[in-house]
N, C-alpha and C positions, 0 to 999 in steps of 0.2 A: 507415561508420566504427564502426558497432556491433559488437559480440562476435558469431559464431559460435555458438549452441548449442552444447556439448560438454559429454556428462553422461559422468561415469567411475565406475563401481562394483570397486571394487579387491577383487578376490578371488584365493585361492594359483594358481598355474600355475605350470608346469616350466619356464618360462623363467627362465635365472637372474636377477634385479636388476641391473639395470646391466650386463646383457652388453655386449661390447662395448669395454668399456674400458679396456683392456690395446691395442687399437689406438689408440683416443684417448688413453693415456698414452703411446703412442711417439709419435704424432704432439706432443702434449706437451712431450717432452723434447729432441725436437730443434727445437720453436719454442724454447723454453725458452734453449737453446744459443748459439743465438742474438738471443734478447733481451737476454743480460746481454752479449753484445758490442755489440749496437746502443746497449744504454744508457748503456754504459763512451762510446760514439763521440759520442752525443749530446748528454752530459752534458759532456763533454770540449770539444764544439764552442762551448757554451753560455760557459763558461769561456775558452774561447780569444776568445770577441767579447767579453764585457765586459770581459777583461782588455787587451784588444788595442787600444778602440777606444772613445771617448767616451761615456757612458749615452745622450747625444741621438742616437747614431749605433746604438746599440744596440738602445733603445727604435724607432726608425725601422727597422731589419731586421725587425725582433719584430714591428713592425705590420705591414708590408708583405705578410709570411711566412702571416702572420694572415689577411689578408684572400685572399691568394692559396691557403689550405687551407678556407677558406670556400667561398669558388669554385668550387672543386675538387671539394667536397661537392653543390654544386647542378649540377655538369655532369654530373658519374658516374652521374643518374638513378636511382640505385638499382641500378645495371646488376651490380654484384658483389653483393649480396645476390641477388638473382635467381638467379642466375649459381647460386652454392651453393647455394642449395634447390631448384632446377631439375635439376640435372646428379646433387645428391644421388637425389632421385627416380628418374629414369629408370636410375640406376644400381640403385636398388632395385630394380625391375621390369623390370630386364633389357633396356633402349633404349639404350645409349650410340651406336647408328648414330646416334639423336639429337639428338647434340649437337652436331654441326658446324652444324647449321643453326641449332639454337641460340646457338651464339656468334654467326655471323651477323645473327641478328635483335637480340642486345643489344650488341651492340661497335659496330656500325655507325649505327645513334644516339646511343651516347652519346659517340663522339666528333666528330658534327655535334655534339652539343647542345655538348659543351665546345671548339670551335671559337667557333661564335657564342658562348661567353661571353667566352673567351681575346679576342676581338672585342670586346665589349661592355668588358671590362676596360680595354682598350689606348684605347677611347673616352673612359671616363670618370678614366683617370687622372689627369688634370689635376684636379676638382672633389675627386675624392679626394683630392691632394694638398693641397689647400688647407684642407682639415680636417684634416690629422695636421698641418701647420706648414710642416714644409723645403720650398724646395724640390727638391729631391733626390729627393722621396718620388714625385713623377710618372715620372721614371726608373727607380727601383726598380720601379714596381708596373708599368710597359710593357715591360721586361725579363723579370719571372714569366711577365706573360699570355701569352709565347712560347713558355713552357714548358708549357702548364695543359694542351693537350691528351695530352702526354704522362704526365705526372702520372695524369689519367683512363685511357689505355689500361693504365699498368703496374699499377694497383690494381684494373683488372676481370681482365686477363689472372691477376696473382696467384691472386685469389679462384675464379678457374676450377681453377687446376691443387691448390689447396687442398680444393676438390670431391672432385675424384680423390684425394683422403689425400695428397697430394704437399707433404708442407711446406716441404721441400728449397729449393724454387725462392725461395720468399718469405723466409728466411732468407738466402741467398746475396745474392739482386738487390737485399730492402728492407729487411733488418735491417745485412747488414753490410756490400755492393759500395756502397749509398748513400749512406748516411752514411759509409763512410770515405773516399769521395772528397771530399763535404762539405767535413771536414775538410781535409784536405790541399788543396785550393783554398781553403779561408780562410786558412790556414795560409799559403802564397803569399800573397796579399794582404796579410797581416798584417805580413810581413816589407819586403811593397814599399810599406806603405801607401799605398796606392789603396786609399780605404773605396769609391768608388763603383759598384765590382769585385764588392763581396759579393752582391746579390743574384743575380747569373752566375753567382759561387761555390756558391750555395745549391741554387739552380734548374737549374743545367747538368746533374747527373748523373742526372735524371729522362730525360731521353732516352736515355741509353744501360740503363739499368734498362729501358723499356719497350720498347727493341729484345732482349735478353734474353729478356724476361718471355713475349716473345709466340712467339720462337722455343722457349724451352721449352717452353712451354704445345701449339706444334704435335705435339712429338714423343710429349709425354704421350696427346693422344687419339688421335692415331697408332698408338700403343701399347695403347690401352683401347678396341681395336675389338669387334665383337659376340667373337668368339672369344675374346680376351680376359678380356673379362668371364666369361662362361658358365664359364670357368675360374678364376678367382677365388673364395676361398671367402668366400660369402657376406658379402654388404654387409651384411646387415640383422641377423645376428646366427645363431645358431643355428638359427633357423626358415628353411627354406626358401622364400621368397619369388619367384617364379619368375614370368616373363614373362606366364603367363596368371592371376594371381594376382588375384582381387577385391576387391569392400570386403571383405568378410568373412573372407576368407584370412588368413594368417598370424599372427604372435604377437599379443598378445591380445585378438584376434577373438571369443574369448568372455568377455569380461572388463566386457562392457558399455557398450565406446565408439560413441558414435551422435556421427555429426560431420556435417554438409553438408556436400555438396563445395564445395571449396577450389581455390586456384590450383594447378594441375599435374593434377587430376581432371578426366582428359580423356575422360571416357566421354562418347556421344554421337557426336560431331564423328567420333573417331577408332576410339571402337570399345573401344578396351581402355587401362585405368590406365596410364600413365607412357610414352603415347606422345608424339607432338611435339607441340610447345609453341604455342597461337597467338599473335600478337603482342598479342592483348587479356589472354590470361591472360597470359602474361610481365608488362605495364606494370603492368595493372592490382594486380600484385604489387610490383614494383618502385618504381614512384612514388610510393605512400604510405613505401616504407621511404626513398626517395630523399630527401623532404621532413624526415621524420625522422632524420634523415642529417645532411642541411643546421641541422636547431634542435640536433642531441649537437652536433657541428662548431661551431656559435655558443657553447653553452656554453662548450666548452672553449678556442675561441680569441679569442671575442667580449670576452672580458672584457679581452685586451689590449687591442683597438682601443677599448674604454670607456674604460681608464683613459689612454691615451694622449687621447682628446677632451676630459674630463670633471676630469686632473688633471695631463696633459701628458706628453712622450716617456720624462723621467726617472723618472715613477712608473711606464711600462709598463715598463722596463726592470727595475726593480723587483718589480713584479708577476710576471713573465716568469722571473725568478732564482728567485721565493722556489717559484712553481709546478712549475719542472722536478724536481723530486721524485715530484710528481706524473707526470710524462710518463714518467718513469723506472718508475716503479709500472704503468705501464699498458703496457708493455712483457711485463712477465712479464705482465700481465692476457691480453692479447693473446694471449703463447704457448697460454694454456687454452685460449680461447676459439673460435681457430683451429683448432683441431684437434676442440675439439669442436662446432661448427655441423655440418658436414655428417652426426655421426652426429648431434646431436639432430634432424637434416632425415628421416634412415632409419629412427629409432625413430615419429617420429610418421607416417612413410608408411604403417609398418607394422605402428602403433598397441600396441608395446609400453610397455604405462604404466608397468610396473614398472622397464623398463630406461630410462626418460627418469627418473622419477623418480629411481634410483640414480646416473645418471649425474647428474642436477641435482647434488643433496646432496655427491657425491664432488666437484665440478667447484668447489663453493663452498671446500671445504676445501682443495682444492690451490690458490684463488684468496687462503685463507687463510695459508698455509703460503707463498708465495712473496712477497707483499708486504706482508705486518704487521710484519718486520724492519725493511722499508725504514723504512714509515711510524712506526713506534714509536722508530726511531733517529731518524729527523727531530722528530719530536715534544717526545724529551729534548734535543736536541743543536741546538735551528734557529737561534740565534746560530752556533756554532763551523760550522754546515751551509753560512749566509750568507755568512760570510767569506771562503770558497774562491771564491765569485764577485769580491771586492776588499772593501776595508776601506767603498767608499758604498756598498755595499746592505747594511749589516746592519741596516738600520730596518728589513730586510722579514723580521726574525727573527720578531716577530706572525704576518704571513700566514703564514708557512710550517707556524709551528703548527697557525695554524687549519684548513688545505687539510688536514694531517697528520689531524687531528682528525677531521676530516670524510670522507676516506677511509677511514681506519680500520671508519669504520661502515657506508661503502658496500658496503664488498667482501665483510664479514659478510653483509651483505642478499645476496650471489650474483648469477646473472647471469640472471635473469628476465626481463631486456628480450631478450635473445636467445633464450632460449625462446618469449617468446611472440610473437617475428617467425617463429621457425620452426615456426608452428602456422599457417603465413598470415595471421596476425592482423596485417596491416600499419597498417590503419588506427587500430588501439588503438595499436601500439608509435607513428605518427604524432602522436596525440594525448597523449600522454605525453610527447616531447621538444617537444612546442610550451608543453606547460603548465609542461616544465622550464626551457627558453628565458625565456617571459615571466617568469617568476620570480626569472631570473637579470639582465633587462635592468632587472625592477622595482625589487631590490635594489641593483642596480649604482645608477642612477640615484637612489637614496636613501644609498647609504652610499660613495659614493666620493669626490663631492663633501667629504665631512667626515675621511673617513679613510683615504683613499687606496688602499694596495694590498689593508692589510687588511682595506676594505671591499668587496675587489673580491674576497678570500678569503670572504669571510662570502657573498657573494651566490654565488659558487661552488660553496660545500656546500649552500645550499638548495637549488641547482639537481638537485647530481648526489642527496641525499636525496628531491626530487621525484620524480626518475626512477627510482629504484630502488623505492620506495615503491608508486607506482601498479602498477607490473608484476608485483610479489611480492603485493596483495590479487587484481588480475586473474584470478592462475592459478590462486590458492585458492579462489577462486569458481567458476572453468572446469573447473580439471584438477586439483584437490586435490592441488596441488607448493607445496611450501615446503624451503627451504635448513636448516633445522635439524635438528641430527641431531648422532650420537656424533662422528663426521668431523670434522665442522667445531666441535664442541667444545673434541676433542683438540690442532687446529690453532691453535685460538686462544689455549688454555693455553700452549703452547708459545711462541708467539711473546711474553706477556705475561711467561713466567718469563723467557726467554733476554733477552729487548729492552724490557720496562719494567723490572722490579725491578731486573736487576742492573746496568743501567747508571744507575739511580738511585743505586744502592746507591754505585756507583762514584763517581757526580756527588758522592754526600755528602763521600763520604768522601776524594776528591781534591781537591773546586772543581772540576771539570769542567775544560774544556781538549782541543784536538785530543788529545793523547795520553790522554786518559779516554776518547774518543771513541774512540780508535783502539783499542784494549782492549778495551773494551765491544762493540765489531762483532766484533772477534776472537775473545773468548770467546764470545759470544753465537750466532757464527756454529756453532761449531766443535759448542755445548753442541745447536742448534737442529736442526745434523744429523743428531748422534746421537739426538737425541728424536725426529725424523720416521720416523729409522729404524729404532727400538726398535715406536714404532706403526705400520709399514708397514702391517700388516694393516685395523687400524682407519680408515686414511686411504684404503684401498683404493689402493694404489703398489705393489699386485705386478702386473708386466706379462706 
């Protein structure tokens, strides 16, 4: 679980900074494109349950959901991060015959392993249901578990074809074909009410998503056979990086990086870098990210099923409302992020520091740039925000501040836990959501009891400030990467002029109100574009 040795001595090369990134801004823009429909659909579904359908009935979806993306987290193994740093590699070094077999060896466990839990689920739904209250809640959670192992293959298939630069497919099948069937089957229900119907609602269109997933995903490596590749211009950037390629080969091979071999450094066994994969390096990568998988997954849904045990169905419901700002934010987070894993998987195959570090810095600013509106409009607006869910949840006007609050600062810090899983470093990024987890159960367990959601807010933000926290000194210590920079300066000026001041300004000077509110996005929005795009240059947005 210890760090890696990795010493970096950063000296000029002719490799540009952050090469690269004009693909990972297209991959980017069309995650992007489709996060603000997924969010528009999710947000939307959010809305339609609590307006449609009792808080205890609500709170009870919200938990069941909860416990069923928990699950979900601990059968997937790790098998999609694998999957992306694995397929990244070999694509580096010119192996994509590769990876069929590689899919083979990870999709094929880990949908036993989420079989036997989807099993173990359908087991214990009874005891489970006797802790949330209803019961109804044994029928909800033996309904998901039928769905769980689909759920697993459409999110390792996804993460595969995201490998390949393909964002297409993960926009189509999980941003906007699943959620808007979601809908539309609540939607039904809603009108026939049968609440008992939602969880089928929720969970059905996970099967038709992961029939999808897998058949595009066939075509994609179909399609990126060896010939393929060899014609493709270069994964790794500028530097030619070529099948017979060494440690010491390409970009900054002389720049001073001394690394141990890591998972995917398959000299020895096979002979030569970014051949195939054994099932020991595979897991032995995989499991530690799988685990730390399962403690992000408890953070962020754990806190439902706390406040449902700890302060009952109507405060999860509550909770659940005040946080989907949050999920909404982590959508465009997502768009980044997706698109850039598999190049930060290429840059450190091929040990360009300069182009991971520029792509860090750049990746933080555009994580800046797309959700500090969100969160600064929540921030001023979380009463008028509340209300869209019904006139009983504006008590959770508190939490939503404080979630707002406390994203705000996370997404400054950058995305550091993803770089430093894609250094191998599984067992650090492990030990970083378990010490984020405990912090979140400890708080939970100390501030919910007294103050309900927006105690289950506050244990929230220490959790996600734990996680960001450890992984940002980690790198600084390892690979001298930190997220500050003119970039994310600029990104942050921005969002503070467009969506704190003036819709202060506005709150003052109106009394706030949907329609300040509505104004305040409006101009905010229109002012925030032209500011990104006056800085294009400095945010690094030319593609």
């Amino acid at each position: 679980m210890g760090a890696h040795p990795l010493v970096v001595r950063v000296t000029p090369t002719g490799t540009r900074p952050g090469s690269g990134l004009s693909r990972v801004l297209r991959g980017g823009v069309v995650n992007m494109a489709g996060a603000v429909v997924s969010a528009a659909l999710n947000l939307a579904l959010i809305v339609a349950i609590t307006r449609a359908f009792s808080q205890e009935t609500a709170g009870l979806l919200f938990s069941a959901t909860s416990v069923f993306l928990i699950m979900a987290a601990v059968a997937n193994a790790g098998a999609p991060d694998g999957l992306v740093y694995f397929i990244a590699r070999m694509r580096v070094f010119g192996r994509p015959e590769a990876v069929p077999a590689l899919l083979r060896l990870a999709l094929g466990p880990a949908v036993l392993a989420a079989c036997a839990v989807s099993a173990a689920l359908l087991v214990l739904a009874g005891p489970l249901a006797d802790a949330l209250g209803p019961e109804e809640a044994a029928a909800y959670l033996r309904v998901l578990a039928l769905f769980l192992p689909f759920a697993v293959l459409a999110d390792s298939a996804l993460a595969a074809t995201r490998a390949h630069h393909d964002m297409s497919v993960t926009v189509v099948v999980d941003k906007v074909g699943r959620p808007l069937a979601q809908l539309g089957l609540v939607g039904m229900i809603a009108l026939s009410g049968s609440a008992g119907l939602l969880a089928l609602a929720w969970a059905g269109p996970y099967l038709p998503a992961a029939v999808l997933a897998w058949f595009w995903l066939g075509r994609i490596v179909r399609r990126a056979g060896p010939e393929g590749a060899r014609s493709e211009p270069g994964a790794a950037g500028p530097s030619a990086t070529g099948p017979d390629a060494g440690p010491g080969d390409g970009p900054g091979a002389d720049q001073g990086w001394r690394e141990e071999p890591g998972p995917g450094d398959t000299r020895g066994r096979s002979g030569e870098r970014g051949a195939r994969v054994t099932p020991a390096e595979f897991w032995s990568f995989a499991l530690p990210r799988a685990l730390g998988g399962v403690a992000q997954m408890g953070v962020q849904r754990g806190g439902v099923v706390m406040v449902a045990l700890l302060n009952g169905l109507t405060g999860a419901a509550v909770f659940t409302a005040a946080t989907r700002i949050m999920v909404v934010g982590q959508f465009g987070t997502q768009a980044v992020l997706y698109a850039a894993q598999p190049r930060f998987a290429e840059l450190l195959a091929a040990r360009d520091h300069e182009g991971v570090r520029g792509l860090y810095q750049a990746g933080t600013a555009w994580l800046v740039c797309l959700t500090w509106p969100l969160y600064l409009t929540g921030l001023v607006f979380a009463p008028e925000v509340m209300r869209l869910f019904g006139a009983e949840y504006a008590a959770g006007a508190v939490a939503l501040a404080i979630v707002c609050a406390g994203q705000l600062t996370g997404q400054v810090l950058g995305m550091g836990d993803l770089v430093l899983t894609m250094t191998g470093r599984t067992g650090l990024n492990l030990l970083n959501n378990v010490m984020s987890l405990l912090a979140n159960v400890a708080a939970c367990v100390l501030l919910v009891p007294v103050y309900g959601a927006a105690g289950a807010a506050l244990a929230l933000v220490a959790a996600v400030l734990v996680r960001k926290l450890l992984p940002l000194w980690q790198l600084r210590s390892l690979v001298v990467l930190h997220p500050f920079g003119r970039p994310v300066l600029a990104a942050a000026a921005s969002g503070l002029l467009w969506f704190g001041a003036l819709p202060l300004a506005l709150e003052a000077a109106t009394g706030g109100g949907l329609p300040a509110l509505a104004a305040a996005v409006l101009v905010g929005a229109l002012g925030h574009l032209a500011t990104v795009w006056r800085l294009r240059d400095r945010l690094e947005l030319r593609g």
